[in-house]
C-alpha positions in Angstrom: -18.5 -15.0 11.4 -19.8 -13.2 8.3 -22.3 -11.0 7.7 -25.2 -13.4 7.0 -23.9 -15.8 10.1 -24.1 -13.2 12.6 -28.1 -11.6 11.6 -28.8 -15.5 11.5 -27.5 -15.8 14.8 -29.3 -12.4 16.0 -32.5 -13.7 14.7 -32.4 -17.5 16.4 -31.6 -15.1 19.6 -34.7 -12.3 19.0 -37.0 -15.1 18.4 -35.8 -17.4 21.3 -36.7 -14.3 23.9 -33.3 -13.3 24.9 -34.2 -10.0 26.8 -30.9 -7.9 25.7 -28.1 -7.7 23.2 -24.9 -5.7 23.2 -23.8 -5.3 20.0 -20.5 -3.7 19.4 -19.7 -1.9 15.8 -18.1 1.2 14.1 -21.4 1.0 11.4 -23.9 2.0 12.8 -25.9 2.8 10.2 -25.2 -0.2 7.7 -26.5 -2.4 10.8 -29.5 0.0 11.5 -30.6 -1.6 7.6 -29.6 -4.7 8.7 -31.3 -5.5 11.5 -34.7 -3.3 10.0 -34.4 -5.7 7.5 -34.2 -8.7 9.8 -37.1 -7.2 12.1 -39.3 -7.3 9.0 -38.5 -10.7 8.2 -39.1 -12.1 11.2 -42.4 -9.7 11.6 -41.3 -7.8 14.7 -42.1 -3.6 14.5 -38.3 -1.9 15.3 -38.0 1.0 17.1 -34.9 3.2 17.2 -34.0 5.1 20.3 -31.2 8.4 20.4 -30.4 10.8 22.8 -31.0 13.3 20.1 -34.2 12.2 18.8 -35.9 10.1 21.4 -37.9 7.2 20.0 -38.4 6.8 16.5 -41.4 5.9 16.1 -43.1 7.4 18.9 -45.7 6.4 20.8 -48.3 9.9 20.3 -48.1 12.6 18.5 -46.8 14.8 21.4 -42.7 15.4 22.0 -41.5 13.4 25.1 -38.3 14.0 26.5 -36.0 11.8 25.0 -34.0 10.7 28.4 -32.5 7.1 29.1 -35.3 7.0 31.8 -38.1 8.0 29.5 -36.8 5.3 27.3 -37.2 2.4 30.0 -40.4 3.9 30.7 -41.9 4.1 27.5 -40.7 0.8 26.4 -44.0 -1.2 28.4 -46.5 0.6 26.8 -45.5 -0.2 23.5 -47.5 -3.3 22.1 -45.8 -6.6 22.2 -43.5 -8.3 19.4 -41.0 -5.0 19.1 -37.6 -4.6 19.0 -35.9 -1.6 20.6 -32.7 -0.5 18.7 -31.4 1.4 21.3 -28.0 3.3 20.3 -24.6 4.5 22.3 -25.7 3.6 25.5 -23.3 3.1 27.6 -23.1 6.6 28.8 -26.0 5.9 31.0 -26.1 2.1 31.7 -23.8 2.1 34.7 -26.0 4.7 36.7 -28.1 2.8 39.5 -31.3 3.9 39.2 -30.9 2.8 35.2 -29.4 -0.1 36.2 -32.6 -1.2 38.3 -34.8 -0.2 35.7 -33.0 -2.3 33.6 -33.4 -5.3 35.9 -37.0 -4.6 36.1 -37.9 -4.5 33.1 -36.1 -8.4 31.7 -39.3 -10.2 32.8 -41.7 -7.7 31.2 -39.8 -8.6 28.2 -39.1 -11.8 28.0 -43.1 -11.9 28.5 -44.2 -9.7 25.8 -41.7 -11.1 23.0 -39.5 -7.9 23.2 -35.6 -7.0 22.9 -33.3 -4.5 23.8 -30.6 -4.0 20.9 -28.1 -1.8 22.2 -26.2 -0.8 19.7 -22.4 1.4 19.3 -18.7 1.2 19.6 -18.6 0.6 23.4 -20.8 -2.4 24.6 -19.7 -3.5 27.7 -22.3 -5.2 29.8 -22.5 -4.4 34.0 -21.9 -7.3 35.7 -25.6 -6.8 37.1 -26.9 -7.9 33.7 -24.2 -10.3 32.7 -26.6 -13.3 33.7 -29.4 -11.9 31.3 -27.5 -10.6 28.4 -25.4 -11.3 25.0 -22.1 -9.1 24.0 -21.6 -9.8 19.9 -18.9 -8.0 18.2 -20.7 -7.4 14.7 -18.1 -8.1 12.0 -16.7 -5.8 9.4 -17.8 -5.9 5.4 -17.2 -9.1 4.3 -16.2 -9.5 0.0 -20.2 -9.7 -0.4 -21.0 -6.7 1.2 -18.2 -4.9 -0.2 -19.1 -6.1 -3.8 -22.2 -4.4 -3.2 -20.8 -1.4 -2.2 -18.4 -1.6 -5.4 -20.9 -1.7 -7.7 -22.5 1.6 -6.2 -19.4 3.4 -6.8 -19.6 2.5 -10.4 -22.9 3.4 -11.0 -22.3 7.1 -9.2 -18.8 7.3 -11.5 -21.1 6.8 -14.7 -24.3 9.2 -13.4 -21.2 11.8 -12.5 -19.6 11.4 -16.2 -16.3 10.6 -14.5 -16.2 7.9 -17.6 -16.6 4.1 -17.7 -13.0 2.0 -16.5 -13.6 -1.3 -18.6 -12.4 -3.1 -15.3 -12.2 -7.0 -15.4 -13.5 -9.7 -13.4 -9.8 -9.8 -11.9 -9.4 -5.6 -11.7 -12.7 -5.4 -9.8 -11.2 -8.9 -7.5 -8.0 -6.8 -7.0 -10.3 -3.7 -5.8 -12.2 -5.2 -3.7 -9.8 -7.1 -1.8 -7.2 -4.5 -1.7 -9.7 -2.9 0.9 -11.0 -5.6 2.8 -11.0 -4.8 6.6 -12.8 -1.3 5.9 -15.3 -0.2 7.0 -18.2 0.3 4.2 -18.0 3.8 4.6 -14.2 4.0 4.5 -14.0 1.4 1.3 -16.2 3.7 -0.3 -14.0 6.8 0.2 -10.8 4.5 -0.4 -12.0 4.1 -4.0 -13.2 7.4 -4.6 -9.7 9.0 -3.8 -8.0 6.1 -6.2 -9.8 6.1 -9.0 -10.6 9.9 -9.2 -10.0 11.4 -12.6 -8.8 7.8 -13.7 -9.4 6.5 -17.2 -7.6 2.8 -16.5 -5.7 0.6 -13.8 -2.1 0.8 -12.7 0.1 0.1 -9.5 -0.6 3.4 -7.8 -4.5 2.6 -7.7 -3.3 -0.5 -5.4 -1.4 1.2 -3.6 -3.4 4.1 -3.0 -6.0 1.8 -1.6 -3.9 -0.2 0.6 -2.2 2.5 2.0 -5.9 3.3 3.3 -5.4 0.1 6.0 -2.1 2.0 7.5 -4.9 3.6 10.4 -6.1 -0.3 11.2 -2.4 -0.9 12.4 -1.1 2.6 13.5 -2.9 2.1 17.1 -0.7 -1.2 17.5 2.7 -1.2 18.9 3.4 -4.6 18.0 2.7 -4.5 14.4 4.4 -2.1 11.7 2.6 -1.2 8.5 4.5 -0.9 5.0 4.0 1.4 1.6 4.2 -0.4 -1.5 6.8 1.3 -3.2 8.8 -1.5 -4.4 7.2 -3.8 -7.3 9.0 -7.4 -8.7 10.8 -5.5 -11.6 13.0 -3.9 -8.7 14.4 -7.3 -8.1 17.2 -8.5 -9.9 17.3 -11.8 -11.0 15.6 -14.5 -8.3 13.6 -15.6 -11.8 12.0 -19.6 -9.9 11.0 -17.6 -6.8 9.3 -14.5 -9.1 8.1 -17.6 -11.6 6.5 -19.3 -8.1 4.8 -15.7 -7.0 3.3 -15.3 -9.6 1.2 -18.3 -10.3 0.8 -18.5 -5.9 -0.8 -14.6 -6.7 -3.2 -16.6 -8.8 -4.6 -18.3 -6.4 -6.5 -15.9 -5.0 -8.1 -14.7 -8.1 -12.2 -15.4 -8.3 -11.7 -18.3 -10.5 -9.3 -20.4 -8.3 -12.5 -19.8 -5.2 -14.9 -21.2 -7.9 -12.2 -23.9 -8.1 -11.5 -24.5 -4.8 -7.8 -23.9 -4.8 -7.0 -23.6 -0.8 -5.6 -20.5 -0.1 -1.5 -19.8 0.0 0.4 -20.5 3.3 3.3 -18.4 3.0 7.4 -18.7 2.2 10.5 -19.3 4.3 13.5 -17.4 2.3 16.6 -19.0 3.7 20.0 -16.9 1.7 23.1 -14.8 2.3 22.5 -11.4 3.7 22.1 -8.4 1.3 20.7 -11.3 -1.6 17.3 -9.3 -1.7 14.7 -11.4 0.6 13.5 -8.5 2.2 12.9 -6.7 -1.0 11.2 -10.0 -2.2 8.7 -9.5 1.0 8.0 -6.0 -0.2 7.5 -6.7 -3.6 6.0 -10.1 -3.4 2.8 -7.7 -0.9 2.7 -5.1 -4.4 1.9 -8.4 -6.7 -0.5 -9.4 -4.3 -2.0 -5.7 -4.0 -2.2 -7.1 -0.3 -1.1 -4.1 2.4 2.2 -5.3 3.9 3.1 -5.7 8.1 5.7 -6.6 9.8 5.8 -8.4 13.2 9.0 -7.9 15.0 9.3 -10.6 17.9 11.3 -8.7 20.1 7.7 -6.0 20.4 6.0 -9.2 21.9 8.2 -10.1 24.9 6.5 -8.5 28.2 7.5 -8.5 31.5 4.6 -10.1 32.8 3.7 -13.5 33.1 1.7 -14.8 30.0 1.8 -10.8 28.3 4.3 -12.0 25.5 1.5 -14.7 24.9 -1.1 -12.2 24.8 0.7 -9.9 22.7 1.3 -12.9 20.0 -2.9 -13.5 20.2 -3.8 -9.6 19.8 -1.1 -8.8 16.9 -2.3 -12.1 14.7 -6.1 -11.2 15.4 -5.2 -7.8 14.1 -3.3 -9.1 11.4 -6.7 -11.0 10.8 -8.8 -8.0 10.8 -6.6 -6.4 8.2 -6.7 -9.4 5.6 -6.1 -10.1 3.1 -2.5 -8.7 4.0 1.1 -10.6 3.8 2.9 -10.9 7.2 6.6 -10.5 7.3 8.9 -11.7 10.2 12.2 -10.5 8.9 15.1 -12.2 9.9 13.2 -14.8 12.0 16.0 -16.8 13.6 17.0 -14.1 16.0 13.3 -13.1 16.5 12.7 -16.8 17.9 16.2 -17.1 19.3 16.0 -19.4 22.5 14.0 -21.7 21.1 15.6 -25.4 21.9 16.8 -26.7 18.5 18.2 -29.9 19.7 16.3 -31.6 22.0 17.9 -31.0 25.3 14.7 -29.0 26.8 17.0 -26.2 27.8 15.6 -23.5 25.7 13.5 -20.4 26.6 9.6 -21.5 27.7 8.2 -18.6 27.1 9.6 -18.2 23.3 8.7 -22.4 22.8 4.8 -21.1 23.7 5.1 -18.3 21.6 6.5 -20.3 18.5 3.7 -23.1 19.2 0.7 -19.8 18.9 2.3 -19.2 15.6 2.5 -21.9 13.9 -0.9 -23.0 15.4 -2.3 -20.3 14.0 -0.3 -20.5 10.6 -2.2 -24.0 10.7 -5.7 -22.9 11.5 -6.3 -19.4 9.5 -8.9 -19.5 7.4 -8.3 -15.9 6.5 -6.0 -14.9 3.0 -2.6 -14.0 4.9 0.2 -15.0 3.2 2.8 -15.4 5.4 7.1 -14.1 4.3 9.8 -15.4 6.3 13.4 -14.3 5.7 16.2 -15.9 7.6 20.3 -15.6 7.1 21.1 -18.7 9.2 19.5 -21.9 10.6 20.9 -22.9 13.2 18.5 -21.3 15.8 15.5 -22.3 13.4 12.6 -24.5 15.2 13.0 -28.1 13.1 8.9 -27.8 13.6 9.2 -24.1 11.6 11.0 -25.9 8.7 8.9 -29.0 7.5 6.7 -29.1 4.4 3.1 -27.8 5.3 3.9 -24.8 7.6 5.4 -22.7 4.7 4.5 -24.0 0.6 8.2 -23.3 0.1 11.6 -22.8 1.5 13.4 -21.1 -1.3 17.7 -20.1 -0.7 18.7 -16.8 -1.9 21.9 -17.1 -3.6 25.1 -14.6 -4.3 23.6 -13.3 -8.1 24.9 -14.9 -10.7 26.8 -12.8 -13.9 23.2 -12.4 -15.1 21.7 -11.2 -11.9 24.3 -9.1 -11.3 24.3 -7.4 -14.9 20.4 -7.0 -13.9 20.4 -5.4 -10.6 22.9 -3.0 -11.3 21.2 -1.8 -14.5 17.8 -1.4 -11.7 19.9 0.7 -9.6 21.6 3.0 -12.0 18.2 3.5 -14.0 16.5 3.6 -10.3 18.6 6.7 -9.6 17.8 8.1 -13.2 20.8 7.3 -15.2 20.9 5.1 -18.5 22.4 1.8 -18.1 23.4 1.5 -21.9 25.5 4.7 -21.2 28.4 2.3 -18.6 29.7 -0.7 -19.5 27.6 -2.5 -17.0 28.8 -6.2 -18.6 32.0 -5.7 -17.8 31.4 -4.6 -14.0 29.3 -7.0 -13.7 31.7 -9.6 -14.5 34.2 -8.2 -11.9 32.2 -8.2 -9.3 31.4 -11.9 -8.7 30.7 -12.6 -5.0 29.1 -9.3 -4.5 25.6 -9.1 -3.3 22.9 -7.0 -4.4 23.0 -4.7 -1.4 26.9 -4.2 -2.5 26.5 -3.7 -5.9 23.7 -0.9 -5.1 26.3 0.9 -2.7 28.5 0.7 -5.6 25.9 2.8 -7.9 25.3 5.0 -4.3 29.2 5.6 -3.8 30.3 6.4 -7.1 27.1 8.8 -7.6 28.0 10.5 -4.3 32.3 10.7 -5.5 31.3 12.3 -8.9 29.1 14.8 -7.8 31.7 15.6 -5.0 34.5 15.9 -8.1 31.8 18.6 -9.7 31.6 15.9 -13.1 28.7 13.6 -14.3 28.5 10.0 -13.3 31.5 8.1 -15.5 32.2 4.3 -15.6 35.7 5.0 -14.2 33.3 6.1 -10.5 31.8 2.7 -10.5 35.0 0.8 -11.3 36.6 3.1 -8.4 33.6 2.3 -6.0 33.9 -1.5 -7.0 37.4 -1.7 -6.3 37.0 0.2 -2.8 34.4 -2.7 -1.3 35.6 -6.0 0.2 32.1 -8.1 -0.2 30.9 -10.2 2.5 31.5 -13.4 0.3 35.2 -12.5 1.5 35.3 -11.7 5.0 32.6 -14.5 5.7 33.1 -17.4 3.4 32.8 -19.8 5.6 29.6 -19.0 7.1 28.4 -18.9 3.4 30.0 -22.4 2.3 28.2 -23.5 5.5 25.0 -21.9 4.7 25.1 -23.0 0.8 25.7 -26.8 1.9 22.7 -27.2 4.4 20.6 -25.6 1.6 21.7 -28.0 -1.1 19.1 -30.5 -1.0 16.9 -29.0 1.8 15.4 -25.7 -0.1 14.4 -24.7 -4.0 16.8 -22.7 -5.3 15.3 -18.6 -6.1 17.6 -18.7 -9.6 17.0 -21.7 -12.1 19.9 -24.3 -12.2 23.4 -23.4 -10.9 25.3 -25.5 -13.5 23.6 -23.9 -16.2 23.7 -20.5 -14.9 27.9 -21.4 -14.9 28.0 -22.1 -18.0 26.3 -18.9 -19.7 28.2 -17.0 -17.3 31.6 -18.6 -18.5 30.7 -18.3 -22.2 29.4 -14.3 -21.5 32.8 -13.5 -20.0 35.0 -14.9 -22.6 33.1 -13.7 -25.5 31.9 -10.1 -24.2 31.7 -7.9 -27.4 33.9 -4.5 -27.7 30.8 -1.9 -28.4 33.2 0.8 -31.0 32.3 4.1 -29.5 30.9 6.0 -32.4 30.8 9.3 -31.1 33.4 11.1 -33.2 32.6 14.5 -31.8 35.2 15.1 -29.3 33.5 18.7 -28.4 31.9 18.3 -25.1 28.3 18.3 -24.5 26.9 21.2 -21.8 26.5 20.2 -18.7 22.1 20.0 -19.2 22.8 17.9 -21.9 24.8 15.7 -20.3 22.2 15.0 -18.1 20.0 15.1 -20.2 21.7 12.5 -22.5 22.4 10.3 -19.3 18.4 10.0 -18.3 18.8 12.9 -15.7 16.1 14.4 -17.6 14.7 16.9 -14.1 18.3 17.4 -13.8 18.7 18.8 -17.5 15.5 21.1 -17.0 17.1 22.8 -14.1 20.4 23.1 -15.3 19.4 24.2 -18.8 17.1 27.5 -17.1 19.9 28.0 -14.8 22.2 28.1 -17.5 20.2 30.5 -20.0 18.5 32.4 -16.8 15.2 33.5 -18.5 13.8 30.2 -21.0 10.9 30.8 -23.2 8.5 27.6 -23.4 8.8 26.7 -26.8 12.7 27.0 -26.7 12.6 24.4 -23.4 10.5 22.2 -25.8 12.7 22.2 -28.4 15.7 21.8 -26.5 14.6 18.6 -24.6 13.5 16.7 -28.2 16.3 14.6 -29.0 16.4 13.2 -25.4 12.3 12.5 -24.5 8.9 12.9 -26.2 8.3 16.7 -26.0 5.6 17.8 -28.0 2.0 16.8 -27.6 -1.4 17.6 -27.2 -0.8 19.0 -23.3 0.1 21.8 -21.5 0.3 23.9 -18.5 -2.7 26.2 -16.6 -2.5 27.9 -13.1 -4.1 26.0 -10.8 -5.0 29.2 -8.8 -6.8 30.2 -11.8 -7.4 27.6 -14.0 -8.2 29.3 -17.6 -5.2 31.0 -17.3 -2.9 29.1 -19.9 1.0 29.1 -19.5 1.7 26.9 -22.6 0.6 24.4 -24.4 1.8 21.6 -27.2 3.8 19.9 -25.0 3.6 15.8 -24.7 2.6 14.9 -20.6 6.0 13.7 -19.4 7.1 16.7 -20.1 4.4 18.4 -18.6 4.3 16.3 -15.5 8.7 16.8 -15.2 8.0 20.9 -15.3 5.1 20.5 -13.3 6.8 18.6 -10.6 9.7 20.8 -10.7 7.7 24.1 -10.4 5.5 22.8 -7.4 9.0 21.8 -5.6 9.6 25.5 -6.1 12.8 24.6 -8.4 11.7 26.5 -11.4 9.3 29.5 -11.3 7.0 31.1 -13.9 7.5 34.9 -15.0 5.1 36.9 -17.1 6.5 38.5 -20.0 6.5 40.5 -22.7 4.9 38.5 -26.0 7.2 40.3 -28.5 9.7 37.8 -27.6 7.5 35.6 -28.4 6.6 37.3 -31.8 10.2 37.3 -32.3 10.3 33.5 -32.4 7.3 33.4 -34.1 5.5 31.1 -31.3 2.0 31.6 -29.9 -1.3 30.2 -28.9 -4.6 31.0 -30.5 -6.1 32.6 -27.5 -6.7 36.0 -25.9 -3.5 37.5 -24.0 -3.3 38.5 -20.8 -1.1 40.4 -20.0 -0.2 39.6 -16.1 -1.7 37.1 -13.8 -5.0 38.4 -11.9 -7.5 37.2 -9.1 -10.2 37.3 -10.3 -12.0 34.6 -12.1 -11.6 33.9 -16.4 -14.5 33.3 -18.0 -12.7 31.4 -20.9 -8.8 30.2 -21.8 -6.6 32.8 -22.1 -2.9 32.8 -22.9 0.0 34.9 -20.0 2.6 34.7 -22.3 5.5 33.5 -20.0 8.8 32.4 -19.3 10.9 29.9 -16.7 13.4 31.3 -13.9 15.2 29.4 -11.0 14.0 32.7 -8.8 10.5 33.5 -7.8 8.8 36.5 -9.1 8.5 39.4 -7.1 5.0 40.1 -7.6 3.2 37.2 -9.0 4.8 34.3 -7.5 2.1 32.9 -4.9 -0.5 33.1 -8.5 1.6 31.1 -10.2 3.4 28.5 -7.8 1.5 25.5 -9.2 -0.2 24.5 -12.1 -1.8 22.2 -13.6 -2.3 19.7 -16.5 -4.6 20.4 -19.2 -5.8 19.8 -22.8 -7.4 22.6 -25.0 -9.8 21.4 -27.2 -9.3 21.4 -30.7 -5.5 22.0 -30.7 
């Protein structure tokens, strides 16, 4: 029930003379506003009742003591036609001589068109009263009552000058959903901490906000929560099944519920192990901007007769207080192994009743979960889990194709920071047919590990070493595989577009593969930073280039990293400790953001020095100097001349060990 069901219901209840209502919520005070609102509407006077304060209003002037027993006392001398918001309870309900108040008093009001509200996070009701009393489990914020909320964050964002976001009808969708199963006052923080100091959208604000659900899980045992950290550019290849995410992620945009477009089921991913399903379930959660949980099974079997069933009923309604969210069973045939595939009635009962709650419930949510199922084998597969309606699609996850392959290793190697365009990636990729992703990303992992052990940067001759050194699972499995590949023929959509004309482009790409001339006639080796540097190890490069010069002057670091990134800009650095004093500034942000990373990780260090050197370069900013870090607070900008280190400074070290980003006006 929503929002507006449940004060309907309360007021068919308050008007019908029921004597007293547990009501159990976290929000207090959004349902004090409710129910004050309802209480007007329905032209009853509402009275609140704490520990603290006693009754609000009271009934004279005077202070009475504001006891549980003074509140059943007072409550029959005020007029008729009230309502008695009483709140956390439950501290004194069980006592005896309450209780028999209690009892007393339902006749009196029933009589006198009055109600007892009590209201708080524990309402349990003593069986004395159970005859004469209502438990309701108020609901959280439901899209409505979050859009409300949404819109006052806005409004204190533009009366705070924090700037206007130009969100979208879809942005503000995204935001709003992405922390459904809040609390309003925890939404309300959720969005302050994403969008704080924001100027426009990206994937961290998502993520930022969905991480905010992780609490709503961490008390369950059965269910485990996920970050976002993978997105669908980290999958190689797979182009139908990313093609048929996307447009399914469209359906639960605001125009496809003015539409009525029902609401996704889910996906069975059927494929050889290592293909990239699970990162499909992670990714497929980040397009969504939905938070992502697993369910592992095994978590659900108890001891106990009918626990495992219990289990199955708590983790799905928590799975339902969290939505929208996607639920992931990962390889789902041995969760539901001993399930009877064939007939015979031999298989496990309890795991048949468990598999019947699920896909019950798959069939009756109402709720926007979207349910990922990843599977390496069939044969201990329910034949109910598998026909059309319980999943919108069984997709088969393939060995990659040439193309796939070429891709994925190119995500790994430019994962890890290196250029892809700096290995011959086309022709690895063509030896390395039958591998799966997971073995062409050891192959990046191995060779990365070999050449750092052999004290030399990453070289093609590594990955052809690590290639060469892994028997693939294609190999020492094939027939499982030839197995698997036959029962999916004309059973499941394929995750890559057609097979026979994937063949074909790969066939053509490896007998026509172009010779790329090297045209680096300089046979004089680069240093060791700029062979980083040159690679895409750009962090790298600004370690090993202070390490290698031992004392680095700002503008010579700028200068230095130009032909590989964007140096120069309108940023630069400021002590965070002190935030007018200025370390440099003309820099572009990445560059910024790389030195800034580097000197919070305590990896480089900032030294005060002497500005002659500076003079001597003929650098400088157009501010007063200091001449060493101090305490105590700067009025205005002002310019410590400085210089990076791989050691801390003796004296100055805790001033300077962060800083931050920063603009000067006017240059």
């Amino acid at each position: 029930m929503n929002t507006e069901a449940v004060l309907e219901d309360l007021r068919s209840r308050i008007e019908a003379g029921y004597p007293m209502l547990f009501l159990q919520t976290w929000e207090d005070s959004r349902w004090e506003r409710k129910l004050a609102d309802l209480a007007l509407e329905i032209e009853r006077g509402l009275v609140t009742w704490t520990i603290t304060a006693g009754l609000v209003p009271p009934l004279t002037s005077g202070n009475s003591e504001p006891s549980a027993w003074e509140l059943l006392i007072q409550i029959g001398e005020y007029p008729a036609g009230h309502v008695f918001l009483v709140k956390d309870f439950h501290a004194w309900i069980n006592d005896p001589v309450i209780l028999r108040r209690l009892r007393d008093l339902i006749p009196e009001l029933v009589s006198q068109q009055k109600t007892l509200i009590f209201l708080g996070a524990v309402a349990e009701i003593p069986f004395d009263l159970a005859k004469d009393s209502v438990r309701i489990e108020l609901p959280i914020p439901d899209y409505e009552d979050l859009r409300a909320e949404f819109d006052a964050v806005l409004t204190d964002r533009r009366q705070a000058d924090e700037g206007d976001l130009n969100l979208s009808s879809d942005d503000e969708d995204k935001l709003i959903k992405a922390v459904m199963g809040l609390t309003t006052q925890e939404a309300r923080k959720a969005w302050r901490r994403a969008l704080q100091g924001r100027s426009q959208l990206d994937d961290s604000v998502f993520t930022t906000l969905i991480s905010e659900k992780r609490t709503l899980a961490s008390g369950s045992d059965l269910l485990e929560f996920y970050d976002l950290e993978e997105g669908v550019g980290d999958i190689g290849g797979l182009d139908s099944l990313k093609e048929w995410m996307s447009r399914r992620a469209e359906a639960y945009s605001p125009r496809a519920r003015e539409q009525g477009i029902p609401l996704p089921k889910g996906m069975l991913l059927l494929g050889v192990q290592g293909c990239g399903k699970s990162l499909t379930a992670r990714a497929t959660a980040r397009l969504l901007s939905f938070p992502l949980i697993r369910l592992d099974i095994a978590n659900l079997l108890g001891s106990a007769r009918g626990e495992s069933e219990k289990n199955m009923r708590s983790a799905l309604n928590l799975v339902e207080s969290i939505a929208p969210a996607v639920l992931w069973l990962d390889e789902i045939e041995k969760g539901f192994a001993g399930v009877e595939t064939d007939g015979s009635g031999g298989g496990d009962a309890t795991m048949t009743r468990l598999v019947g709650s699920f896909l019950t419930w798959m069939s009756e949510i109402q709720k926007p979960v979207f349910v990922i199922a990843t599977a390496n084998s069939v044969q201990n597969l329910p034949p109910e889990m598998l026909r059309r309606g319980r999943f919108d699609e069984l997709f088969f996850v393939d060995l990659p194709n040439f193309e796939e392959r070429k891709h994925i290793l190119g995500i790994h190697l430019k994962k890890r920071g290196w250029k892809p365009e700096q290995f011959d990636v086309e022709d690895l990729a063509t030896r390395s047919e039958g591998f799966s992703g997971a073995e062409l990303e050891q192959i990046v992992i191995t060779a990365m590990i070999d050449a750092f052990g052999q004290g030399h940067i990453l070289q093609h001759d590594d990955l052809e070493r690590a290639w060469r050194s892994t028997v693939p699972l294609s190999v020492t499995m094939e027939d499982k595989i030839f197995e698997l590949r036959n029962w999916a023929q004309d059973r499941c959509r394929r995750a890559t577009s057609d097979s026979r004309v994937t063949s074909m482009l790969e066939t053509e790409a490896r007998h026509e593969s172009l010779q790329i001339p090297d045209d680096d006639d300089d046979d004089a080796p680069l240093p060791a930073w700029a062979q980083l540097a040159h690679s895409g190890q750009l962090k790298a490069a600004l370690v090993e280039f202070v390490r290698a010069d031992g004392d680095v002057l700002f503008p010579t670091l700028v200068e230095a990293m130009a032909p590989y990134m964007e140096a120069t800009g309108d940023q630069g650095l400021a002590a965070r400790a002190n935030p007018n004093t200025v370390v440099w500034a003309g820099m572009s942000q990445p560059l910024c953001e790389l030195i800034g990373e580097l000197i919070s990780s305590k990896r480089l260090y900032i030294h005060p020095t002497d500005i002659e050197r500076y003079k001597q370069i003929q650098k400088g900013l157009r501010l007063p100097v200091l001449k060493e870090p101090t305490d105590n607070r700067i009025p205005r900008a002002a310019w410590l001349p400085s210089s990076l280190r791989c050691a801390p400074h003796p004296v100055h070290a805790a001033r300077l060990a962060r800083v931050g980003r920063m603009k000067l006006a006017g240059g």
